[in-house]
N, C-alpha and C positions, 0 to 999 in steps of 0.2 A: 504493500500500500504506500503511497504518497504520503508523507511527513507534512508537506505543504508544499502549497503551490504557488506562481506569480502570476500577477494580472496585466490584461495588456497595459493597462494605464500604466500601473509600478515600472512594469518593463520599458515602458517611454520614457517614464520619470528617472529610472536608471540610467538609459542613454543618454539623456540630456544631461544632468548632473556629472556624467563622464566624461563628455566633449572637453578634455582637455590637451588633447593632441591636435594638429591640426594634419587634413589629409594631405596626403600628399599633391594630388592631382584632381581638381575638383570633378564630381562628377559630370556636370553641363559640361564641363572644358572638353571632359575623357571624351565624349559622345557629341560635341560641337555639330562634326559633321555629319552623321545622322547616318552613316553608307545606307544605301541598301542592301547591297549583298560583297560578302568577300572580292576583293578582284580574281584571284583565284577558286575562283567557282568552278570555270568550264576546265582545269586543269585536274580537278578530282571527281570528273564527271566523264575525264577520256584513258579508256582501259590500256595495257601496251598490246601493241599487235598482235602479238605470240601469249597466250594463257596455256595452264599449264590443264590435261585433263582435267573434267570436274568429276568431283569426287559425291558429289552430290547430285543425285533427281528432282529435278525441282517442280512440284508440281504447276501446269501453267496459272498465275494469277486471273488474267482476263479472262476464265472460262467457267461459269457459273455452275451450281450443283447439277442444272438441265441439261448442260452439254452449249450452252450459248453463249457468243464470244461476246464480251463486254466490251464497250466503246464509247461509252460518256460515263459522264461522272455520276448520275443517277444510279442506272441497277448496278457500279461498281460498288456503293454507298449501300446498297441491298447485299450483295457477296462479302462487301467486307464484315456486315452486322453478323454472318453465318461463318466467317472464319472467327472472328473475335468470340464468340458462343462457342465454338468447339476450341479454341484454346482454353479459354479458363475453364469449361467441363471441365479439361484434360488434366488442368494445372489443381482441380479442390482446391479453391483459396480458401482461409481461414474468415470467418463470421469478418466484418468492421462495419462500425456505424459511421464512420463518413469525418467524424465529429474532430475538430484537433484538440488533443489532449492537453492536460496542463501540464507544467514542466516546474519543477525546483532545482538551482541552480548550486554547484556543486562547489565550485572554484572559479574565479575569473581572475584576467589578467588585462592589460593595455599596453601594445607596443603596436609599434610601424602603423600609428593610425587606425586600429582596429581595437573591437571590444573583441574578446574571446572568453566564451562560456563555456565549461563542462555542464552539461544537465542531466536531468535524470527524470523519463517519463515513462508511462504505460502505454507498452505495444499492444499489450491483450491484458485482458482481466487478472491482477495480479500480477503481471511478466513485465519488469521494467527493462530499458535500452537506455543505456549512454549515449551522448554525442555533444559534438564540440558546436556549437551556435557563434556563428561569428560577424561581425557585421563592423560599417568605417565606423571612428567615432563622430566623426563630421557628420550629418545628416542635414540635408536639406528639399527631405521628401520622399515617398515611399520609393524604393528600390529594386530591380531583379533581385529575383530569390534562386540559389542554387542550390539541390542535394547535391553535394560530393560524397563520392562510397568510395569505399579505401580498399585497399588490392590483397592478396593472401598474405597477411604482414600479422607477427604477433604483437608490433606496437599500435595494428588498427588505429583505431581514429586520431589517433597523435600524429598519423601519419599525414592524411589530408590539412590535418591542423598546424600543421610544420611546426609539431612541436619535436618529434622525432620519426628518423626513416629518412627515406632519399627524397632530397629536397624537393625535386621536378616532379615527385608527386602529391607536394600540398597545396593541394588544389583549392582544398577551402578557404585557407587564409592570404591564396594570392588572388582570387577571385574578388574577395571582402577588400584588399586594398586596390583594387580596380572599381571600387562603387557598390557592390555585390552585399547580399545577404545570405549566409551558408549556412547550410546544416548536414555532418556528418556522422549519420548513425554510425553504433556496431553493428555486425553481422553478426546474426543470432548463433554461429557459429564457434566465434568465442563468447563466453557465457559474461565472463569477467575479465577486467585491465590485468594483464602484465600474465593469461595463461596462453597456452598454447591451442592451435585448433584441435576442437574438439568433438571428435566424430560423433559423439555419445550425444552429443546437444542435437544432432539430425535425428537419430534412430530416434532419443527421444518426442521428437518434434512429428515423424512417422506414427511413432506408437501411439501418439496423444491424436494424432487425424489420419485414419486409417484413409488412403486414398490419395492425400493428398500429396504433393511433392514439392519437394525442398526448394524449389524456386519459386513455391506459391509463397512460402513463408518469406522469403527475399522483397517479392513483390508488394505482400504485405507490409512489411516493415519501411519500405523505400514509399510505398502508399502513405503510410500515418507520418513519417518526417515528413512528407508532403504536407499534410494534412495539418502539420506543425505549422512548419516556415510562410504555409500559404495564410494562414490565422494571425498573423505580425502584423500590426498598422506600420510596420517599417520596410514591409515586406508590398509588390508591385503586383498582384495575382492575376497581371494578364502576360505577366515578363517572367515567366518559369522556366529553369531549366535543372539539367541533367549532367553530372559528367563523373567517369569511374574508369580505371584500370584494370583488365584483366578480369580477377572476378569483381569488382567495380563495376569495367564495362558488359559484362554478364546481366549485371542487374538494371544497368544504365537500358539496355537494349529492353528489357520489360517495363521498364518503367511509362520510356518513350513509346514502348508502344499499347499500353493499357492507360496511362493516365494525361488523357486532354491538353491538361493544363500544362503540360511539357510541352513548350515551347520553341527551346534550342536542346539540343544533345550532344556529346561527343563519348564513343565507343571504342576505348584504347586496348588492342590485342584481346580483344574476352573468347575470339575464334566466333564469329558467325554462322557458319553450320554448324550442327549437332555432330558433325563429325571429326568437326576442326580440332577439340579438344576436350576436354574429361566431362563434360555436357552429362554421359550416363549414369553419373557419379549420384550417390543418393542424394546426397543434398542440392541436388539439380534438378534433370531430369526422371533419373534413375534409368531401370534396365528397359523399360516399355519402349524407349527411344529404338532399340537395337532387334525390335522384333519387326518381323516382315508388313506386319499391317500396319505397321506405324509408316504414313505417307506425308508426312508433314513437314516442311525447313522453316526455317528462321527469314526465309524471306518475303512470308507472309505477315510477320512483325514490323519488316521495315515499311512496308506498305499500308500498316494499321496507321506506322507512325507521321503515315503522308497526311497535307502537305508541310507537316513543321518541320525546323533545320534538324537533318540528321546528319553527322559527320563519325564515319567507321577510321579506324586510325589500325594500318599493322606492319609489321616488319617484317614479314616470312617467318613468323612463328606461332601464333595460333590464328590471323590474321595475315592474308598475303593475297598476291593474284588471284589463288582461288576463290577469293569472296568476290570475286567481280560479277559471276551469273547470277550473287542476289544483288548486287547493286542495279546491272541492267536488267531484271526482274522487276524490281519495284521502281525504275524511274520514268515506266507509263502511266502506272497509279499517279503519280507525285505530279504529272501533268495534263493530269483531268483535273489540276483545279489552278493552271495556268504556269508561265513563265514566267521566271528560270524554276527549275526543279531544286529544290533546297537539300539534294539528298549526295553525298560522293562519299569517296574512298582513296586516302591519304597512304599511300606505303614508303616505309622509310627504309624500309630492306633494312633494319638493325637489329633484329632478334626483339625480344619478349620486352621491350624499355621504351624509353619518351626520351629519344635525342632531344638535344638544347633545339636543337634548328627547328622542331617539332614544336615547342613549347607556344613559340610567339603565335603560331596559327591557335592552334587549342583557345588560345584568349584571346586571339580574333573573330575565331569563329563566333565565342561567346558570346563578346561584346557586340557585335558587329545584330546579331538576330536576337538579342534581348534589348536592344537598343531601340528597336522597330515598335 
């Protein structure tokens, strides 16, 4: 149970009483010119001539349960309402009422311009989650809001919060000194700060919802910090985004494509097919992925996730050329609802990491389609 909670008002009255940094880069200055889209759009939109076999089937998107080929955006908005229904059958998501929880704040600190919060709320009845809450202390009106999810790391959410782990991947508190308002869950995976992952926290997470699977609980949890961040009067709840490493980008990719209000995305190595990477792992998919009736890819997701900015990021390691049949899969969906298509695929060819030269796009991309 919750000890006690904060209120938004308190939570206002906190930032402002804290405003004693000044930001570095004001946000109107950051966002002056307002782009509309990356310059580098049509350059993560064009595949290289030679791809390597696909290793994946991909069922055709534009072709309805009837056998009828889809060609506007209408009955596509009808097929997508029947794939998005038989994903979550698939997935047994866990009960949520919708509602953002309240949060008590654990530890805070003030540096480079930002508040940074440890909190502590309820995922589910009883079952509380950590995460780091970070926002500029400058404020001068409600803000993008991002979930950042942290990658297979046992310092978790310290890591987005670049409080610890490799810098290029804190994502939350370089986002917050860009204007941003974060929130970085744990993965219910680790249970508590400072153990290691814990298989035992899936099985049990199985045993307590027979059917369900370990990435419904993901989707879950990345839902209700939704459900959080988007409940801040500091928070911009038509400017939402997404952004995760690996199994980050795992959850990134459900996220973006189950919840609306995701607006921008980026999806760093999580492997896009189900084949690309340990997908059959219990706390994922599971084994149902690797059985023959199972006819389903991941590039039905990217196409839930049309038309908002989705941006796939990989290096030839669980993300590479081969994810290009679902990127040119879903970039007819993405322009049934006009020009430019806001969807590509960034390869850095550096293995399973976030090159420096990678970084600046990642907070372009962001800023650039939460700007809008």
């Amino acid at each position: 149970m919750l000890r006690s909670s904060i209120s938004r008002r308190h939570f206002v009255q906190g930032i402002a009483a804290s405003c004693v940094l000044p930001f570095a880069v004001g946000f109107k200055q950051l966002y002056a010119d307002d782009p509309q889209d990356v310059p580098w759009l049509a350059e993560v939109q064009s595949p290289p001539q030679t791809l390597p076999p696909s290793e994946a089937k991909l069922r055709p998107l534009l072709i309805d349960d009837a056998g009828r080929e889809i060609t506007s955006r209408e009955p596509w908005e009808q097929h997508r309402e029947t794939l998005r229904r038989w994903w979550l059958d698939f997935l047994q998501m866990p009960p949520r009422t919708g509602e953002a929880p309240k949060f008590r704040v654990l530890a805070e600190d003030r540096d480079e311009g930002v508040l940074r919060q440890k909190i502590a709320y309820e995922v589910e009845p009883s079952i509380e989650v950590e995460a780091y809450l970070i926002q500029p202390l400058e404020l001068d009106g409600p803000r993008p809001g991002v979930v950042a999810l942290h990658s297979t790391t046992n310092v978790t959410i310290r890591q987005p919060a670049g409080i610890e782990g490799e810098p290029e991947k804190a994502f939350g508190l370089q986002l917050a000194k860009r204007g941003m308002v974060t929130i970085s869950p744990r993965n219910f995976l680790w249970p508590a700060e400072g153990q290691p992952l814990s298989r035992e926290a899936a099985t049990g997470y199985l045993n307590r919802r027979p059917g369900s699977k370990g990435m419904a609980k993901m989707l879950h949890d990345s839902l209700v910090a939704m459900d959080l961040l988007a409940s801040l009067p500091t928070v911009d709840t038509s400017r939402l985004g997404a952004v995760g490493h690996s199994l980050g980008a795992k959850e990134v990719l459900y996220l973006a494509a189950f919840d609306e209000r995701v607006k921008a995305a980026v999806s760093s190595e999580g492997g896009v097919g189900t084949k690309f990477s340990n997908w059959h792992d219990p706390w994922y998919l599971g084994e149902a992925i690797r059985q023959p009736s199972f006819d389903h890819e991941h590039h039905e997701l990217l196409a839930l996730a049309a038309p908002r900015a989705f941006l796939l990021i990989g290096g030839e390691s669980a993300d590479g050329d081969r994810g290009w049949p679902f990127i040119n899969a879903a970039l007819p969906v993405y322009r049934f609802y006009g020009e430019p298509a806001r969807l590509g695929f960034l390869n850095h060819r550096k293995g399973h990491s976030i090159p420096p030269e990678v970084l600046p796009r990642i907070y372009e991309w962001m800023t650039t389609y939460l700007a809008r």
